[in-house]
Backbone as a chain_set.jsonl record, in Angstrom:
{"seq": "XXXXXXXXXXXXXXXXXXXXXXXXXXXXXXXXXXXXXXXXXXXXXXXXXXXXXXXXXXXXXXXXXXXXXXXXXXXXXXXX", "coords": {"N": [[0.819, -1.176, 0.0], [0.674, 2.072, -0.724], [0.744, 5.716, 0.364], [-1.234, 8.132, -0.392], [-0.949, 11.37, -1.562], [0.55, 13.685, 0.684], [-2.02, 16.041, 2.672], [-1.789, 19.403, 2.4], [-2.776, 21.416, 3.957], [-3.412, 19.966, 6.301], [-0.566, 19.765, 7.221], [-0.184, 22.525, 7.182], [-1.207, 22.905, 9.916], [0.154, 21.039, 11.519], [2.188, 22.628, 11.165], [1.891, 25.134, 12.38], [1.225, 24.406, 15.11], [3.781, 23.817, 15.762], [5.108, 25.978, 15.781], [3.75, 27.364, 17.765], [4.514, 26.12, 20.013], [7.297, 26.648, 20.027], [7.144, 29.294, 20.192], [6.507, 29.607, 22.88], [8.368, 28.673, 23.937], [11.047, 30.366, 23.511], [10.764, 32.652, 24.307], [11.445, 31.948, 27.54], [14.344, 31.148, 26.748], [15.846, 33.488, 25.948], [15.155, 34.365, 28.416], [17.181, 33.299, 29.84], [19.174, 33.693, 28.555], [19.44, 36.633, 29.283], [19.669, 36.856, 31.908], [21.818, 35.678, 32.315], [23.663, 37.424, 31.056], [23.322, 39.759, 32.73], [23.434, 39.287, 35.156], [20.968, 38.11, 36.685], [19.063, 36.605, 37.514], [16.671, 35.007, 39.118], [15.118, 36.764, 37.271], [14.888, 37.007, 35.103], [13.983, 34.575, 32.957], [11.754, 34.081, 35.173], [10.412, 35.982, 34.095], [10.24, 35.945, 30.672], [9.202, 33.1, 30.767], [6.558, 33.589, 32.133], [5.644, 35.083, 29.434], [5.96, 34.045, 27.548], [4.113, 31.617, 27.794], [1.613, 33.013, 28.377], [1.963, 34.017, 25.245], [2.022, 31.943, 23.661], [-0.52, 30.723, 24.436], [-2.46, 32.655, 23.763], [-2.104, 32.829, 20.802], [-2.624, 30.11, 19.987], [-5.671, 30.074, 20.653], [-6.401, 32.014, 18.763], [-5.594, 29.931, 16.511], [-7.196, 27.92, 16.796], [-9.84, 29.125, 17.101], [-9.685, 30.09, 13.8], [-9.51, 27.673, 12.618], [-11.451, 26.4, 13.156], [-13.429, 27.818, 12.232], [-12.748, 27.698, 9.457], [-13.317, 24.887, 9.208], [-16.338, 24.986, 9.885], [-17.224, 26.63, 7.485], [-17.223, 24.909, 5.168], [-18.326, 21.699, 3.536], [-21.908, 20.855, 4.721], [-22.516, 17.996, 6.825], [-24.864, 15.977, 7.173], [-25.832, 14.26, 10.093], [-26.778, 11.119, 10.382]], "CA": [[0.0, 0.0, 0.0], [1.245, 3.517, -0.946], [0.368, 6.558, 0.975], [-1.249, 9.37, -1.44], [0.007, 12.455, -1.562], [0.291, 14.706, 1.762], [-2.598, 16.967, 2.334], [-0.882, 20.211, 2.57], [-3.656, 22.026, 4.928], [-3.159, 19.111, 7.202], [0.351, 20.079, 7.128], [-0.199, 23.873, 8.039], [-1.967, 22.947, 10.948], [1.256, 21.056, 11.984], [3.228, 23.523, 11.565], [1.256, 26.396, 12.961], [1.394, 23.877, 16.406], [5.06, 23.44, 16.043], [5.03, 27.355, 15.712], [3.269, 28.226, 18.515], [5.469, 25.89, 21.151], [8.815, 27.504, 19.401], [6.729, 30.852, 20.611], [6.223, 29.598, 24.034], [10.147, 28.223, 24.714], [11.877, 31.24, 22.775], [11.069, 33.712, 25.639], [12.142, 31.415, 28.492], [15.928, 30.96, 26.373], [16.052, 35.072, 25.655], [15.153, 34.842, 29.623], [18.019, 32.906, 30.321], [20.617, 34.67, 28.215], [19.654, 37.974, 29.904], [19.763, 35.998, 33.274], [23.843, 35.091, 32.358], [24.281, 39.161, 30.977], [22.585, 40.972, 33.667], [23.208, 38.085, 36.555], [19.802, 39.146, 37.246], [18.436, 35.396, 37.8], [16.318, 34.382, 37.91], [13.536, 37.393, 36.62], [14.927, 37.124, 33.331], [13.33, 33.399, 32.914], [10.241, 34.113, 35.289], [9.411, 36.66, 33.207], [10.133, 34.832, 29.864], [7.963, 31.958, 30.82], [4.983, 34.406, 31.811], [5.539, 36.1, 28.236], [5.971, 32.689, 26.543], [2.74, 31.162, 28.644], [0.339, 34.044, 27.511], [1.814, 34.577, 23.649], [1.41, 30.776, 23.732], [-1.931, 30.375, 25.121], [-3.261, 33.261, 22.499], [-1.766, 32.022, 19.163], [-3.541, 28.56, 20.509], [-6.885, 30.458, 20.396], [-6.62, 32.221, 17.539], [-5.899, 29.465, 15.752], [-8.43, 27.556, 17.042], [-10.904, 30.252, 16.109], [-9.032, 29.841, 12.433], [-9.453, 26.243, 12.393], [-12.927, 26.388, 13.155], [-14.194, 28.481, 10.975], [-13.135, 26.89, 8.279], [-13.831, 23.564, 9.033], [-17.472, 25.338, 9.508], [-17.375, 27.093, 6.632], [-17.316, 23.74, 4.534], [-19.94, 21.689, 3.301], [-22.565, 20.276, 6.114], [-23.024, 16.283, 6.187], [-25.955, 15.512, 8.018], [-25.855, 12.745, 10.934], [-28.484, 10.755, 10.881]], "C": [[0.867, 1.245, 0.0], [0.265, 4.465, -0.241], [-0.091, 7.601, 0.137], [-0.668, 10.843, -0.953], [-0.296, 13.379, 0.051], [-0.483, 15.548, 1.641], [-1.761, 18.485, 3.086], [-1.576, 21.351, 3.213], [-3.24, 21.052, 6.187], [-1.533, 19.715, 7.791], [0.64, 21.283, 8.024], [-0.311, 23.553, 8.968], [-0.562, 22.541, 11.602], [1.999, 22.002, 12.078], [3.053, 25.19, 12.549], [1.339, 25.762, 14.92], [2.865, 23.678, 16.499], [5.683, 25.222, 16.161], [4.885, 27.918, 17.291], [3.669, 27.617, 19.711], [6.745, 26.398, 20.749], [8.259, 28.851, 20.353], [7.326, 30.782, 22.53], [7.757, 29.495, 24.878], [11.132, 29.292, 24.405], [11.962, 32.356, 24.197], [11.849, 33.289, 26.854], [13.913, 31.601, 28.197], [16.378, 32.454, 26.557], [15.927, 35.138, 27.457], [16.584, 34.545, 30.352], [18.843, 33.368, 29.799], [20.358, 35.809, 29.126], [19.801, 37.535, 31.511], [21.576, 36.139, 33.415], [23.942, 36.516, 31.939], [24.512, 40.105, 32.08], [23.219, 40.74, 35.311], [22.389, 38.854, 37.253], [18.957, 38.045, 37.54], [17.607, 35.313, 39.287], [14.413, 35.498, 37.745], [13.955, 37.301, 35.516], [13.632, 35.907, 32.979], [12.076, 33.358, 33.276], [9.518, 34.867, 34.407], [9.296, 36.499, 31.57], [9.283, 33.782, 29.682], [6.417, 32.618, 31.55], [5.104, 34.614, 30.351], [5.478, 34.906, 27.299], [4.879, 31.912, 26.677], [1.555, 31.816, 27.466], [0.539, 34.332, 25.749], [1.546, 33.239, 23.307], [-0.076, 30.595, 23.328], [-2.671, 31.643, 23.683], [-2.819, 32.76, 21.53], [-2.711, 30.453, 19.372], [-4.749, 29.173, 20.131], [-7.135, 31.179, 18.9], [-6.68, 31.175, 16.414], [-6.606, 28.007, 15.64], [-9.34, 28.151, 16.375], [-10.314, 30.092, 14.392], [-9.541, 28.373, 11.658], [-10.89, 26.287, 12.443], [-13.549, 27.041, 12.51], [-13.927, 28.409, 9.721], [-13.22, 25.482, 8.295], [-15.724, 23.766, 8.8], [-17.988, 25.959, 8.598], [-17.81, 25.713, 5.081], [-18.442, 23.043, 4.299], [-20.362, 20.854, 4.613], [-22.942, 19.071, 5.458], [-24.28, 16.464, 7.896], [-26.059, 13.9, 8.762], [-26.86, 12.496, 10.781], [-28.394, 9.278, 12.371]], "O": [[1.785, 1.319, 0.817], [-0.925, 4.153, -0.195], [0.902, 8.231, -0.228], [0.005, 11.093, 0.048], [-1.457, 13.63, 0.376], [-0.259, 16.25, 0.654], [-1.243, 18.464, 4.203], [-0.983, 22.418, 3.056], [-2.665, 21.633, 7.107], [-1.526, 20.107, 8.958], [1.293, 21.325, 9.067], [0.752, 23.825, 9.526], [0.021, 23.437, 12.213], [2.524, 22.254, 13.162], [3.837, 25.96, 13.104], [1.482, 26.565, 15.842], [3.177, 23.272, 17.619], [6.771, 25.444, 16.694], [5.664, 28.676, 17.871], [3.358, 28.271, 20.707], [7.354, 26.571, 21.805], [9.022, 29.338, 21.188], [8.106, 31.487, 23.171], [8.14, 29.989, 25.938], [12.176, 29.195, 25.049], [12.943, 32.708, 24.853], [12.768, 33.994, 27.273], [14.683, 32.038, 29.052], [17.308, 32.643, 27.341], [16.644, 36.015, 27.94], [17.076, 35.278, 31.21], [19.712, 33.67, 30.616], [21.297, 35.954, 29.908], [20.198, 38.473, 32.202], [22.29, 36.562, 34.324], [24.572, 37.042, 32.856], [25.422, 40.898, 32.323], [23.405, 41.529, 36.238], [22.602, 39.78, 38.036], [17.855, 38.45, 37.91], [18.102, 35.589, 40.38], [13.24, 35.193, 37.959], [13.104, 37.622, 34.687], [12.479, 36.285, 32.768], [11.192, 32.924, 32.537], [8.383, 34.64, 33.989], [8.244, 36.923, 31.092], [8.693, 33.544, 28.628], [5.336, 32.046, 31.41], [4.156, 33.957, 29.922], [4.842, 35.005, 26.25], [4.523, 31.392, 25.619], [0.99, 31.452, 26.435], [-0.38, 34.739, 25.038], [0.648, 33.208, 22.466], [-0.602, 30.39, 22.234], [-3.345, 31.187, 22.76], [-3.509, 31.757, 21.342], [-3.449, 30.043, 18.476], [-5.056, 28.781, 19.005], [-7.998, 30.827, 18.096], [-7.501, 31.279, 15.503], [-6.577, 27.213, 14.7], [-9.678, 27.843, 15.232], [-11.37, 29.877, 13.797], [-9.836, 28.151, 10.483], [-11.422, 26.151, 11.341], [-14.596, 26.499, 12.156], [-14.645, 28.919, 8.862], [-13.181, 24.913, 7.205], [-16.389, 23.115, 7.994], [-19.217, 26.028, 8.609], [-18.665, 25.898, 4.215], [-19.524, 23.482, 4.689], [-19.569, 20.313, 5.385], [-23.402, 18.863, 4.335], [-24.295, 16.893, 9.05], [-26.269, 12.805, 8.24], [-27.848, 13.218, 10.916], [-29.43, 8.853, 12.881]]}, "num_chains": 1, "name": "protein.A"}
C-alpha cells in the first residue's frame, strides 16, 4: 500500500502547532541569556515563561478560532 500524496492544509496545521510551542520556549531561552548578561536570575526566565505562557496560550486560540471556521465554513453532512 502507498500513501497518497500529503494533504498540505493538514500540514499547516502542523506547523502552525510546532510554531506556537517555538513561541512559548523562545522567551524562556532570551530569559536565560539575559539571566547570564545581567546576573539578574532568575527574573529574566520568570518573566520569559509568563511572556511565553500568555503569547502561547493566544496564538492557541486564535488558531483555534481559524481552524474552526473553516472547518465550519465547509460543506454540512448531516448525521443521521
Amino acid at each position: 500500500m502507498t500513501a497518497g500524496p500529503p494533504d498540505s492544509r493538514e500540514f499547516g496545521k502542523y506547523f502552525a502547532f510546532a510554531q506556537v510551542g517555538l513561541e512559548m520556549v523562545a522567551p524562556i531561552v532570551v530569559g536565560v541569556l539575559i539571566d547570564n548578561y545581567c546576573d539578574s536570575a532568575p527574573w529574566g526566565v520568570a518573566v520569559g515563561a509568563v511572556l511565553g505562557l500568555a503569547g502561547g496560550l493566544w496564538h492557541l486560540v486564535v488558531l483555534a478560532k481559524r481552524f474552526d471556521e473553516s472547518n465550519s465554513s465547509g460543506p454540512r453532512r448531516n448525521k443521521v
